[in-house]
Structure formats: C-alpha cells, structure tokens
N, C-alpha and C positions, 0 to 999 in steps of 0.2 A: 362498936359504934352503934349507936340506937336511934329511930328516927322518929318525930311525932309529924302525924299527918295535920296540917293544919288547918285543914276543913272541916276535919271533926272537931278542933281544938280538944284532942286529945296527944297527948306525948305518951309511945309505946314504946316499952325497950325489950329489945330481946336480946339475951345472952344465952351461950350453950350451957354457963356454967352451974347456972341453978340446978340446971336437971342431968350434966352429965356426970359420970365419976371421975374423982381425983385422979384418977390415974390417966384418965383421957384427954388429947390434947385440947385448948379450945380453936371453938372454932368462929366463920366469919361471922356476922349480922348479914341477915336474909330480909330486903325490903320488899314488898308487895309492891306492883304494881300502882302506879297514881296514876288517876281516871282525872282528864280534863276535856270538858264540853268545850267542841267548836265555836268558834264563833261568838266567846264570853266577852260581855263588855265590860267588865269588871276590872283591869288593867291598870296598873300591873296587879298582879292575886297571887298573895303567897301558895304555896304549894303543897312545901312538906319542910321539916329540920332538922337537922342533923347534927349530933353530938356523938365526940371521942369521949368514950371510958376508960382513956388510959389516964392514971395515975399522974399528974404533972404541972408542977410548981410553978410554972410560967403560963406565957398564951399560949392558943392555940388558933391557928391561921387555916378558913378552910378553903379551896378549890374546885371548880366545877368547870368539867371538860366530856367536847364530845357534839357534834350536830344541833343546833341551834344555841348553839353557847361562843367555841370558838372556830365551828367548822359550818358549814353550807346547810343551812341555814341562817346563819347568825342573826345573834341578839334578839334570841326568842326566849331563852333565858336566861337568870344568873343567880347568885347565892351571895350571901351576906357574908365576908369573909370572917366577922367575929362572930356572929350568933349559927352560921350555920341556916340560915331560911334560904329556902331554893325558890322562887314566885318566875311567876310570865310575866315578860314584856310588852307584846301584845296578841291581840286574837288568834287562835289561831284556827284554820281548815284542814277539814279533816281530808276532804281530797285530793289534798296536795301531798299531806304527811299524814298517815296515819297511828302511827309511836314514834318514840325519841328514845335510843338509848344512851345516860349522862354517866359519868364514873364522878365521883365526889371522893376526896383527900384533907386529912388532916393533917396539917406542919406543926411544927414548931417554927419561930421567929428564924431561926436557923434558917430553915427552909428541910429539916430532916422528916421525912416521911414519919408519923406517929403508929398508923396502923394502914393497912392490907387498903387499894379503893375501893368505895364501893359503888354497889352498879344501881341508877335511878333508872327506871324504866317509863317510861307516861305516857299514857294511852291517850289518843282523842276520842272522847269521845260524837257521836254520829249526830247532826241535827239534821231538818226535811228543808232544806236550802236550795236545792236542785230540781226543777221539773223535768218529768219526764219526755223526752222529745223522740218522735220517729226518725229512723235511719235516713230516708230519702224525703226532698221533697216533695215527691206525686211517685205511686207507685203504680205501674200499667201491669196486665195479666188482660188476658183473653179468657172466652168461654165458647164453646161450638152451640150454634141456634139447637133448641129443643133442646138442651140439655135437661134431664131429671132434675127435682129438688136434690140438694145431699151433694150433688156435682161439684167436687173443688174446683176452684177458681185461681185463687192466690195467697199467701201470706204474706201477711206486713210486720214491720219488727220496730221496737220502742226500746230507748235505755235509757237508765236513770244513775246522776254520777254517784247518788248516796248510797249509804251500805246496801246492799245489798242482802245481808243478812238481816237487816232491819226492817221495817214496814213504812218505812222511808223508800225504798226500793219497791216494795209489792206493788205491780202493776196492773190495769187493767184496762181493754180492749173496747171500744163501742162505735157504732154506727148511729151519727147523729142524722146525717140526709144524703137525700137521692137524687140525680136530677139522671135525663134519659137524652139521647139525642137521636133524630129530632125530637125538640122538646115536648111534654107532655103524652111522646109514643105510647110510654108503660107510666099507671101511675101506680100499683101497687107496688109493696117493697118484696122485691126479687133476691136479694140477695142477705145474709148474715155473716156474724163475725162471733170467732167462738173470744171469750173476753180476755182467756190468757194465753193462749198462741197468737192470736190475730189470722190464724187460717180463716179468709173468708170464702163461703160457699153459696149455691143456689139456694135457693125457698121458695121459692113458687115454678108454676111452667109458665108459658107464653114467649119465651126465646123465641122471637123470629126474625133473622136476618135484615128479609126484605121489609120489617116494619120497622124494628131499631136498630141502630145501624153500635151504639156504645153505651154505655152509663158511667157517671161521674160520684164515687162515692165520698159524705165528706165523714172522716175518720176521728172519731177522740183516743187519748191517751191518759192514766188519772195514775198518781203509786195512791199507797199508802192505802190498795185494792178499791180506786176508785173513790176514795172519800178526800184524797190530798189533792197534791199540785195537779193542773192537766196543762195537757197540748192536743193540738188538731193539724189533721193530716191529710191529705187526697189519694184517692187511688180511682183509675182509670182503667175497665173493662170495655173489652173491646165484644163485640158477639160474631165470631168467628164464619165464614160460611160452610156449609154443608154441602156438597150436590144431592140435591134433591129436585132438581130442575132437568128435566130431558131438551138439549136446544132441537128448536122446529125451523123448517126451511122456511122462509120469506120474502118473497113466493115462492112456489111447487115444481113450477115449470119455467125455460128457459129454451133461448133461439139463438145458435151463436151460427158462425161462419168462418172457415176454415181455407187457408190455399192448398192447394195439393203440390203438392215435392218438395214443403219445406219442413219444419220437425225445431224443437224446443222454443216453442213462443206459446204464447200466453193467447186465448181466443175466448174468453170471458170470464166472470165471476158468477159465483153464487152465494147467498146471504142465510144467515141462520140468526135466530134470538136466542138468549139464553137469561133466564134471572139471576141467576149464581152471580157470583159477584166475579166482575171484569178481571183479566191476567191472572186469575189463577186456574190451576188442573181443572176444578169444579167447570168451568166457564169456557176454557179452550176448547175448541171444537176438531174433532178428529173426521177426514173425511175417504170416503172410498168408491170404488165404480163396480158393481155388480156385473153388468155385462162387457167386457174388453178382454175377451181372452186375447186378443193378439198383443194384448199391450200396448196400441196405438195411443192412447190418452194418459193424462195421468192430473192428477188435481194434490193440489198439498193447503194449507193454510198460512193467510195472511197473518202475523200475530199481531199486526195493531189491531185490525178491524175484524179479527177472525171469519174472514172471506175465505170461501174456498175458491183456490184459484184454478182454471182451469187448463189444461196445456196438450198441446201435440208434442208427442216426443219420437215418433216416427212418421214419415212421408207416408201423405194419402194419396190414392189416385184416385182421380176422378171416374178412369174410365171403370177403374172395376169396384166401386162403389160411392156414388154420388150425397150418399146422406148414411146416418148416424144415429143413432137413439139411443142414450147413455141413462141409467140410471145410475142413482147418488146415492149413498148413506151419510149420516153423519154421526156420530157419541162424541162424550168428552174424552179427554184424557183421561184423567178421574175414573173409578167404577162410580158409576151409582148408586147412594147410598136408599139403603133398607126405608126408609123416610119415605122417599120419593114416590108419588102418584107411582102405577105401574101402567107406562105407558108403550105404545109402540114404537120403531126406530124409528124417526124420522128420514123419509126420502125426496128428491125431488127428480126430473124427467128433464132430458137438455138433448135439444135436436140442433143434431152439427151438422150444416148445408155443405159439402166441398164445392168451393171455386174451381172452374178449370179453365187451366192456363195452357199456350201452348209448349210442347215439350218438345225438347232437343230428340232427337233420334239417336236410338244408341247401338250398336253393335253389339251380336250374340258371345264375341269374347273378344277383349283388346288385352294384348296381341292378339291379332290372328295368325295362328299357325299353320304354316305348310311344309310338308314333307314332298319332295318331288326328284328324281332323280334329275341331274344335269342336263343329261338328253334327251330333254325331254321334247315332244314334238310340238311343233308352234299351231296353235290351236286349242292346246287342250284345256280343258275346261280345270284350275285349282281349288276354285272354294265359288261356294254360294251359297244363297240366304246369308248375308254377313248381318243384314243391319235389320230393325227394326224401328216402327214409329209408334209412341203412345197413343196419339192422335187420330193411326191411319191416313194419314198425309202422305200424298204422293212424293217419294224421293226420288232425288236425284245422284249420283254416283260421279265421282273423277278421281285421277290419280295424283296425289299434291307431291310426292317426291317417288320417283325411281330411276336412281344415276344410269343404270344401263339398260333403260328402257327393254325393260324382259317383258313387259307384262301388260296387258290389255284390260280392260275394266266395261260392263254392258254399263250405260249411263243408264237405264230405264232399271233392272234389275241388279245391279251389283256384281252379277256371276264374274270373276277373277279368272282369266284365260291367259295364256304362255306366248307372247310376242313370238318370240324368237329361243333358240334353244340357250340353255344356260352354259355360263362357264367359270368353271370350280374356281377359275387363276386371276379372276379381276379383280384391284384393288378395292374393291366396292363389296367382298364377298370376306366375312371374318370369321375366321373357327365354321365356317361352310355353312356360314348364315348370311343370307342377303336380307338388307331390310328396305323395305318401301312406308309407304303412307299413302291411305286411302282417307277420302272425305266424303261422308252424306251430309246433304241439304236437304231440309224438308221446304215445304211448298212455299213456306212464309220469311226463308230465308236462313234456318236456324239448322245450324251445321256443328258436325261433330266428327274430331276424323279419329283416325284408329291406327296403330303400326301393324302395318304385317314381317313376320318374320316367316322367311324362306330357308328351310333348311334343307341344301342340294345332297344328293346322296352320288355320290361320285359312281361313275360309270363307265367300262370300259369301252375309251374311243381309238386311246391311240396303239399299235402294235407297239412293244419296244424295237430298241435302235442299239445294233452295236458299233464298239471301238474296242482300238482302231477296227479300219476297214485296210490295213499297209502293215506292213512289218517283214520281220528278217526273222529265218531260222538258222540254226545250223546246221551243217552236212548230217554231222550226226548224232543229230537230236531225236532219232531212233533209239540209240544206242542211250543216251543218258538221260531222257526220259522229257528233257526241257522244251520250250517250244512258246508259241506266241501267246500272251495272255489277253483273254477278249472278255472286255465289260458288256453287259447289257442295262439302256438304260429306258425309261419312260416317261412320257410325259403325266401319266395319268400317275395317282394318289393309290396309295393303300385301302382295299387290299384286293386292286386291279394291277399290282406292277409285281414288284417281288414275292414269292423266289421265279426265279427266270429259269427256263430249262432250254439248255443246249444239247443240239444233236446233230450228227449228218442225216441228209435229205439220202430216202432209197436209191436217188438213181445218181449219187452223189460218187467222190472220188475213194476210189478203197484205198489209194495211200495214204489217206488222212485220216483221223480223230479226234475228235474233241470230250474233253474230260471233265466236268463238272466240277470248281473249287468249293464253291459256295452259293447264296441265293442270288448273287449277282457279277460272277467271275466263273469262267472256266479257259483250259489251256488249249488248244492248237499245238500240235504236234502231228509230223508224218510216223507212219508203220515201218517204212521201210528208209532204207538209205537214198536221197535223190540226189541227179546231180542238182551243180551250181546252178540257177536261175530263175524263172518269175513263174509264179504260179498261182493258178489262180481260185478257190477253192471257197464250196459256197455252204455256210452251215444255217441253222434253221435254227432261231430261237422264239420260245414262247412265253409269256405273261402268265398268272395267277390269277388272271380274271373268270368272271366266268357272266358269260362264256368267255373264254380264252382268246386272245388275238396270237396270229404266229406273224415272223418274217421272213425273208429267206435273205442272207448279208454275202455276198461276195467278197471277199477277203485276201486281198493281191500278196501271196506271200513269197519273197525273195529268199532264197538257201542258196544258203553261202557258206564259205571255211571260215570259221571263227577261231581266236587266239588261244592261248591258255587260260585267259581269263573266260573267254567263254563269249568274246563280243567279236561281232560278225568284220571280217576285215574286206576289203574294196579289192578288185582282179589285180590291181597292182599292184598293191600291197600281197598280195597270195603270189603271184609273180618272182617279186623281190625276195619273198621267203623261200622261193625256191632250187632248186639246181640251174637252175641259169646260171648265175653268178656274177662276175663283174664284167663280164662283157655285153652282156645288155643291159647293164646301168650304164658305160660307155659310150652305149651308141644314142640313148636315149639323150644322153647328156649332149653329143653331138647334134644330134637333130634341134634339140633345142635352141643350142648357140646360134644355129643358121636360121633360124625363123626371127632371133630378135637380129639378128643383123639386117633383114632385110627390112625391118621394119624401121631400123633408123636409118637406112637408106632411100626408104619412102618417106620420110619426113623433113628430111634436108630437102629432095625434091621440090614439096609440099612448100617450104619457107621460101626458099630460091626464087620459084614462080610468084609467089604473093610479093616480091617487096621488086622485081620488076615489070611489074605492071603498070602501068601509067594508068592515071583516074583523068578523062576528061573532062574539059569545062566546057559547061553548054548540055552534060549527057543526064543532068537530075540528082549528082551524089555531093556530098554536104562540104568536099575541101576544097582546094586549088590545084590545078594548073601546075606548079611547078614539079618538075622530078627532085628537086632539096626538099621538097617540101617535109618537114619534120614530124607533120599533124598526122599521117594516114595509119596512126593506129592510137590506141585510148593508151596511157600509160597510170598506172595505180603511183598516188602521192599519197598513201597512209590517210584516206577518206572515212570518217565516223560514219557511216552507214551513207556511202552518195545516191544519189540518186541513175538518171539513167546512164551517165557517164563511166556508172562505177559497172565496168565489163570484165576486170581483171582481165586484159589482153585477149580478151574473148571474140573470133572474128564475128560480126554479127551479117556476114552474108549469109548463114545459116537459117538466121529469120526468116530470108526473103520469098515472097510468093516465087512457088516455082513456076506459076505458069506464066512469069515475066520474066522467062529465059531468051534470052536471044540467042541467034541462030550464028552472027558470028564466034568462031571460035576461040577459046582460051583454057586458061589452066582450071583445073577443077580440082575438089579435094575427096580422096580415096571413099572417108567414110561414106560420104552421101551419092558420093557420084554424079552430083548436080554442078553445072560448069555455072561457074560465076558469070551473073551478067549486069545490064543496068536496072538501077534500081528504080519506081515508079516515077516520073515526070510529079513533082511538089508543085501544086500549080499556086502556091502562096507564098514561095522564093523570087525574090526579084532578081535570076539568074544573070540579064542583061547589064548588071551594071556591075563597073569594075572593081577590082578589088584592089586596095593598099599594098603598096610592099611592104611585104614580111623583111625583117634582121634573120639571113641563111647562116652568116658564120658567125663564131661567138669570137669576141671581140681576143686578140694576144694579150693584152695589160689583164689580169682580172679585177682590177680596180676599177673598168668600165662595165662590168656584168650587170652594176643596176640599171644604166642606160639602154643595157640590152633585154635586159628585161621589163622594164617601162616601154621602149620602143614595140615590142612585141603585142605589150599590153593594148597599145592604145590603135596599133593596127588589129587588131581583133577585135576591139570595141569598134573600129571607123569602118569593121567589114559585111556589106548588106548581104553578103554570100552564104554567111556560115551560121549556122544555130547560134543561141537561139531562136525560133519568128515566136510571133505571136499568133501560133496556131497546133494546133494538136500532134503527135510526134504519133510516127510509125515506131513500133515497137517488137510486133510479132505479127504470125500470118496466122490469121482467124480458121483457117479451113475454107469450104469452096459450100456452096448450096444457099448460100445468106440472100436475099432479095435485096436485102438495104446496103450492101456491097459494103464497100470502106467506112469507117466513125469519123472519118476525116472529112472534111470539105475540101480536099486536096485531089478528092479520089472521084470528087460529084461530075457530073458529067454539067454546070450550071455555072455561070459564074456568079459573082458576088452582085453584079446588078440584076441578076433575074431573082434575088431573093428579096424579099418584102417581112422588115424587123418591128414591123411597126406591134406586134404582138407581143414585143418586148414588156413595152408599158402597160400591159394588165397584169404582169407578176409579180405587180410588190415593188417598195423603196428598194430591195436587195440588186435589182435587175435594172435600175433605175441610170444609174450609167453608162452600161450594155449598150441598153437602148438608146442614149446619147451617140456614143462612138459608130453607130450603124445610123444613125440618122442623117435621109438624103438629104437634107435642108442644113 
C-alpha cells in the first residue's frame, strides 16, 4: 500500500520490493507522520491517500478506524472509501489532542481484508493561542525591615497551555509598577524580578518598618520571551519587623499601696513603650524586680496592653516593715537585634506604702501541748506566753471549753495553771489526752482561740487491792501443795500496776506462804498440817510503780477436810463420812421430826385464836358486828394484778403501828410477838350509822344463789360502814420520827371545817372541781 501526501500534492509509493532480494519476504508500507496545524480554517482539508498494490480485478473499498474517526473523539476524521483520501472535519487544538493514531484497510466488495492495516499517525501541529497566566491571583511574601539589596523575597510562577517546547511557551517575568503603603512612603523602586524564574528580590535599602508598613507589586507575564501574548499579576510584600526598639518605662517612678496579711492581688501597674510592632516577641515586654529577695512581690505582663502588673504574693506586715522600694526591669521577649541603637535596660522605681490593719492575735503553737503528770498539784503553773499580738494590744485570756474544769487561765497574762488534780479514768480523757480550748481577745475585740492538748502521764496513786479476802483450804494442802489463789488488782494504768509481788509481812504467820504464779496471781497455802477452822492470815502485796505503793490484805482463811475431789466439805458433811454411823443420822432425824411438829402445833394455835375473835363495831376496824359474818378475811378470786384487796389471805394486822397497841389482852402471833389490837379511829367513816343485813346462809334450792348473790350485792353497796370512803387508805406503818405524822386526814388532829380549800382555785382547770366539792357556799 502506498500513500500520497496531499499537501504537497505529491503521490509517494514505497515498496520493499524495489530494493530487497528475491529471496526476501515483502514487507509492510512505512507512512511518515502527517503534520496538521491547530486550529486550520480550512475544513474540511484533505490530508493524505491511500492506495492498495495488490493485483485486483474488482473494487477496492477502503476503511479508517481509530480516535477521532469512530472512537472519542469522533468525526474529526474520515476517508473516501473509493479513492482512499483521508481529510479533517474540522479544527482541530492542539491542547486537547496532541496526535491521532488511525489504522487504514483495504477490502474487497466482499468485505476480505486485501492487505496488512496500516497505521496514520497526525500530529498537530502548535499555534500561540494561549496567553500566559500566573498561578494565583495576588501573591503575598514578606521581607524583614533593613534588609540588604540581593535579599530574596519571593517567587511568583506563570504557565502557558502551548507547547512548550515551542516559543509559544517561552516565558518572561517583569515588573511594571510599585505602589508602597502608606502611600508614597518609598518612592524609589525597591524591589526586582529576575525575568525567567520570577524569584523577586530587594534593590535598594531604606526597609523601614516604622515608615512602610507593605508594597503592592504590579507583575507582567509575556511567552514567546516576552515578545507574544501577556498577562498581569499582583504580589504583596509585607516589611516584616525587626527588634531593634529597646521598650522604656512611661513613667520612671510609681506609688502603690498595699494591705498587710493578705497575698495574691494585684496593687498597681506599670507602663512601657515600644515601636516594634504590637503582639509580637519584638514588642512583648518581659518584666523583673531586682530587689525582692524574699520574694514578697512578683509582676508578670498584661498581653493586651503589655502592662506590667504588679502583685503581692506573700503577707506584709506592717509592723516589721512599713514601706518598700522595688526596682523594675523590662526587655522583650525577643533578643535584640544587632540593628538596634545600643541602649541601656530600661528601669523604673515603685514605692509600696503597707496599710495597717488590726490583726487577730495568735498563739506561739495551736495545739498547745502539755505533758503533765495526773497528780499533779492544783496550782501549778502548765504553759505560758501562749499567745501573741501583731499590734501589741492588750489581751485578754478565758477558757471557751474544759468538761472537767482541771484548769485555771490568768485573764491578764494567759499563764495556764492546774485547777484541781487530774484524772487518767474520765470520760472526757482519750488515749490519755485531755482537750480544752483557750481564747485571746485583743483590745478591739478580735479573738482567736487555740486547742490545748493535755497529755496526763499516769501516776501512781492507788495501792493495789486483793481477792478474795475469804476462802477454804484443805486440811492437807501441806501435803499436796494446793491452796487459795489470790488476785492482785489496781486501779492505776500501766506501768504503775503490774507485775504485783506477793509476800508474807516479817512479823507474819510462819504457817503460811504464799507463792508467786504470775504478774498478777499467786497461791496461799499453809506449811504445815492445821486443824479444821478460820484463820486469819495477813500477806503484803505491792505494785510496779515507782515509787512503788504496798498493802497489807487480811485474808480469812477456813481449812477444812475436803473430798476426793479435792472440794472443801461442811462439819456435817465430814461428820456423816465418819464412824459415827447410822445412829446419829437417827437421832438427827428424830430431833428434826419434833421441831416441825411443834411448829404445826403452834400454827393451828395461831388460826384457832384468829377466827374467834370477835371484831367490834363502834372500835375503828372496817366490817360488822356479826360472828357469821363471812367478810373477816380477803379471799383471792383469780384477780389480774388487784389492787389493795389483793392480800392473798395475808393477815394485815402486821401493818399496824405498834405503838397503837392496846393494853387489853388477846391472842397474838408467835413471829412478831405484837398482840393484836384496835386499829386507828378513821375519822372519815361515818361509824354511827347502821348497816344493812347481810344474806348469812346460802340459800338450799341452788337455783336461788343469784338472788343470794344480788342480795349481798346490794347490801354492800347500801353499807356507809365498809370501804370503799372517799378518802385515803391506811396501807402500811411509815416508821416513827416524821413531824407531819399520818398522809391521811384521818390521822389530823383538825377537822374538815377548820381547813380553808379555797387555794384550791389557783391550781388550774385540773383541780377545778376539787375545789367545788370543798366549797363552803
């Protein structure tokens, strides 16, 4: 296949066969390259043509496939299918597509492939369609004031869509103008642009901050090395600051005023200039106090207003220095650059007056501690100088809490002295600490109180105490070594009590001993064999104190014949185990039976006499007259807890004062040996007036017993004779010595009209009917 280019309107054919040998295969047609200019208005424009070389009697049909034909691009080009002309459709850009590769086919009518495809290649070629434009719209870059000529600044950057390989692409750089802010600061030109980087730099000196604050540069762009297309650009230089400005105090000197005893507050400012440019290191102000070794002051900075502030951060006092005299420094943050005048630090002078106030009074240590033993003597002096005043104000002294008033206080001096002696065992005394509370007042009324802690040291007061003081040995507890065991115990605390030592006293008994068990136990035992009976035997024990307390214990000890078990048995018992035998169990036995026999022959006695007795009426006692009378003893009816009734057959002549015995005779009872007589004259029994007949026998029908017992009823209710009155009962005999004699009004020696109730009615609605019922009117 051979192609003619048809730009040149020439047809060139290549074949391998001209020039290779017969013997070598042929091979494909090789097309060069077709060069088509962007952007041709010329449309559509043949291209180039293509013809088969093979041998062939018919037509030939050709095909053209491939990116602007029948793929993405499309129909940018096509081909003639009889002649073979390949032409564009229309214009085409080069920055979109820069080559097209086509395959081109010969058929037969068939459609049978004729020969091998072949490959169209088409270049665009490059036209100057595109200006060059910079990358941003405004480019910003800073510079530091003074900076030398030659000092970069920034680079600015431009691109162009056309080849680049071309001089369509060749770019170049320039600075058309200048503007400065504030305007007309600087007017010559400060700055340059190298023309094919766009790295812009300084050119002249005169940077200075404080006179231009930026510059506004305006920027060209040109290819084709500044002869082609342009564009224009901005870029914005800032002129950086520098410290080269030392800040100065404004003013020098300063007068503050101060409270004394308070601490982290703020008690002035002080002010500095600076030209460097505001919020930054250059410009922040650093400040410091040259003389404050104790560290009382302290000053930091504001950061809006770069104020140094000033502060107390420990309590002053007034009395022990009244005024202050601070010197200040100030620097930046920042070192100071090499630039800068070489100037000196700037200082200034701040006199701080203290206020004084009056001050609470305070004590040398809270708590205050004391060590004192228990016993200690009342008087003695425990602590002084407690308190102190800042002021020197007269104080005053009291005790605000001490549960067991131990402790005395001088109100003019404070000194703390011993009431009364202490004691280790009162609930008010913890782990052998007593606590009180003292208070000073100073003059103006301003108080501060303090704990005291009392720590008692125990001491030895009391001797100890043994037990028992009674016991039993055995006969012969010589012999097996056993014997009484005796505690020692004490009141006092460690290490005044235990271990206890037990001894016999020298002028003591030689047939006893006592043996030490341990720090607070030993045994009692005799030496020898004693008889049976009481003895009384005295040992000496003493305490661990020291000094040491002894006692001397008297210890009643009974030896006696003990059993096998080893426990001490009673003479009768020891008797019974004896050779006697059964003949003085016999007799014992008899004796016995005739001691209770005679005791229930004194008792029948006892009852005989009681129930004929006859009770007179008219003589003071509480039934009737009659000898049937049924009533002359209480009988128990199964009473829930009765009252005075409830005597359980209990005689209560027993009660009665004996010294209202009378002298005539009658039965009396063994235990007391007090002979029964009449009982006190009740001077609130209306004795005179008669009484009801009683129902004496119970009816034969039992079907009449309710009438016998209604009848009984209603005679005891109709009887003014017999309890209850309404008035106070004799119950028991009080004893003898009382001035106010009887609780009764029965007993008064007054009657009821010499008394006067009218005192009734000032005790209240309660007493308010009382007072009715006793009212003469």
């Amino acid at each position: 296949m051979r192609a003619c280019e048809m730009s040149m309107r020439v047809c060139v054919s290549w074949s391998w066969d001209e020039f290779a040998p017969r013997s070598k295969v042929k091979r494909d047609w090789i097309i060069p390259p077709i060069r088509v200019l962007e952007n041709s208005k010329q449309v559509p424009e043949n291209l180039v043509q293509i013809k088969s070389d093979k041998i062939f009697t018919g037509e030939v049909i050709y095909k053209l496939e491939g990116p602007g034909v029948d793929q993405e691009p499309k129909n940018l080009f096509e081909i003639d299918d009889k002649t073979g002309i390949i032409r564009s459709k229309r214009p085409l850009d080069r920055e979109k597509y820069r080559s097209f590769t086509l395959k081109a086919f010969a058929l037969s009518p068939s459609g049978e492939r004729l020969e091998n495809p072949t490959i169209i290649e088409i270049m665009v070629l490059d036209q100057n369609d595109n200006r060059p434009a910079f990358t941003q719209s405004q480019f910003v870059g800073s510079v530091s004031e003074f900076s030398v000529p030659g000092t970069s600044v920034m680079t600015v950057l431009a691109t162009d869509a056309d080849d680049p390989m071309t001089e369509n692409a060749y770019l170049s750089y320039s600075i058309i103008g200048q503007e400065s802010f504030p305007a007309n600061a600087v007017t010559k030109t400060m700055f340059g642009i190298n023309n094919e980087t766009g790295a812009i730099y300084t050119r002249d000196v005169g940077l200075d901050r404080e006179v231009v604050k930026s510059f506004q540069l305006k920027l060209q762009i040109a290819d084709m090395g500044g002869m082609g297309l342009t564009s224009e650009g901005v870029a914005i230089i800032h002129v950086t600051d520098i410290n080269n400005h030392v800040p100065q105090f404004s003013p020098a000197n300063y007068i503050c005023t101060a409270e004394e005893n308070r601490k982290d507050y703020e008690i002035g400012r002080v002010n500095v200039t600076d030209k460097d440019d505001p919020g930054t290191g250059n410009w922040e102000a650093q400040y410091s106090i040259s003389n404050d070794p104790e560290g009382k002051f302290a000053i930091s900075t504001d950061p809006a207003t770069n104020q140094g502030v000033l502060r107390v951060v420990k309590p002053l006092d007034f009395e022990a220095q009244s005024q202050y005299k601070l010197i200040l420094m100030v620097e930046n943050l920042n070192p100071l650059s090499s630039k800068a005048p070489n100037l000196p630090v700037s200082t200034a002078t701040v006199v701080v007056r203290v206020v004084n106030e009056n001050e609470a009074p305070h004590f040398m240590e809270d708590p205050i501690r004391i060590v004192v033993p228990e016993s200690v003597v009342p008087g003695t002096l425990l602590k002084s100088n407690i308190a102190t005043d800042p002021d020197n104000s007269d104080l005053r002294y009291e005790i605000s809490r001490d549960p067991e008033r131990w402790l005395d206080i001088n109100r003019d001096t404070g000194d703390i002295s011993a009431r009364r002696t202490f004691n280790m065992r009162s609930p008010h005394v913890k782990r052998s600490i007593y606590t009180a509370v003292v208070k000073v007042t100073d003059a103006d009324g301003v108080s501060t109180t303090a704990t005291v802690l009392i720590t008692l040291k125990e001491t030895n007061d009391f001797p100890p105490q043994l037990v028992p003081l009674s016991g039993s040995v055995c006969k012969d507890a010589s012999r097996t070594g056993s014997g009484l065991v005796l505690t020692a115990v004490d009141e006092d605390l460690p290490p005044h009590a235990a271990p206890f030592t037990f001894e016999m006293p020298m002028d003591g008994s030689i047939n006893w001993t006592v043996v030490q068990v341990n720090d607070t136990h030993a045994v009692l035992h005799p030496l020898v064999e004693l008889e049976a009976g009481e003895y009384a035997v005295t040992v000496l024990v003493s305490d661990a104190g020291s000094p040491f307390l002894s006692a001397y214990a008297q210890v009643n000890v009974t030896v006696c014949p003990c059993d096998s078990f080893g426990d001490c048995r009673s003479e009768v018992g020891a008797i019974l185990g004896s050779s006697v035998g059964i003949s003085f169990i016999a007799l014992m036995i008899i004796i016995a039976c005739f001691v209770l026999l005679v005791l229930l022959l004194m008792a029948v006695a006892v009852t005989t006499c009681g129930r004929r007795h006859h009770i007179k009426k008219g003589k003071g006692l509480l039934v009737g007259e009659s000898e049937d009378d049924i009533r002359d003893n209480v009988f128990n009816y199964d009473e829930q807890g009765g009252g005075e009734e409830d005597e359980n057959a209990f005689n209560i002549d027993l009660l009665w004062n004996p010294h209202d015995i009378p002298s005539t005779p009658g039965c009396y009872y063994p235990v007391s040996g007090v002979p029964r007589g009449k009982q006190p004259l009740r001077k609130d029994a209306p004795h005179n007036l008669p009484s009801p007949t009683y129902p004496r026998r119970p009816p034969a029908d039992p079907t009449d017993i309710v009438d016998f017992i209604n009848d009984g009823l209603e005679a005891a209710d109709n009887d003014p004779n017999v309890p209850p009155y309404d008035t106070a009962l004799i119950y028991d005999y009080e004893g003898e010595g009382s001035l106010a004699g009887s609780l009764s009004s029965i007993a008064s020696g007054s009657s009821d009209g010499d008394q006067d109730y009218d005192y009734l009615n000032n005790w209240g609605p309660r007493f308010q009917k009382l007072a009715n019922m006793y009212d003469p009117r």
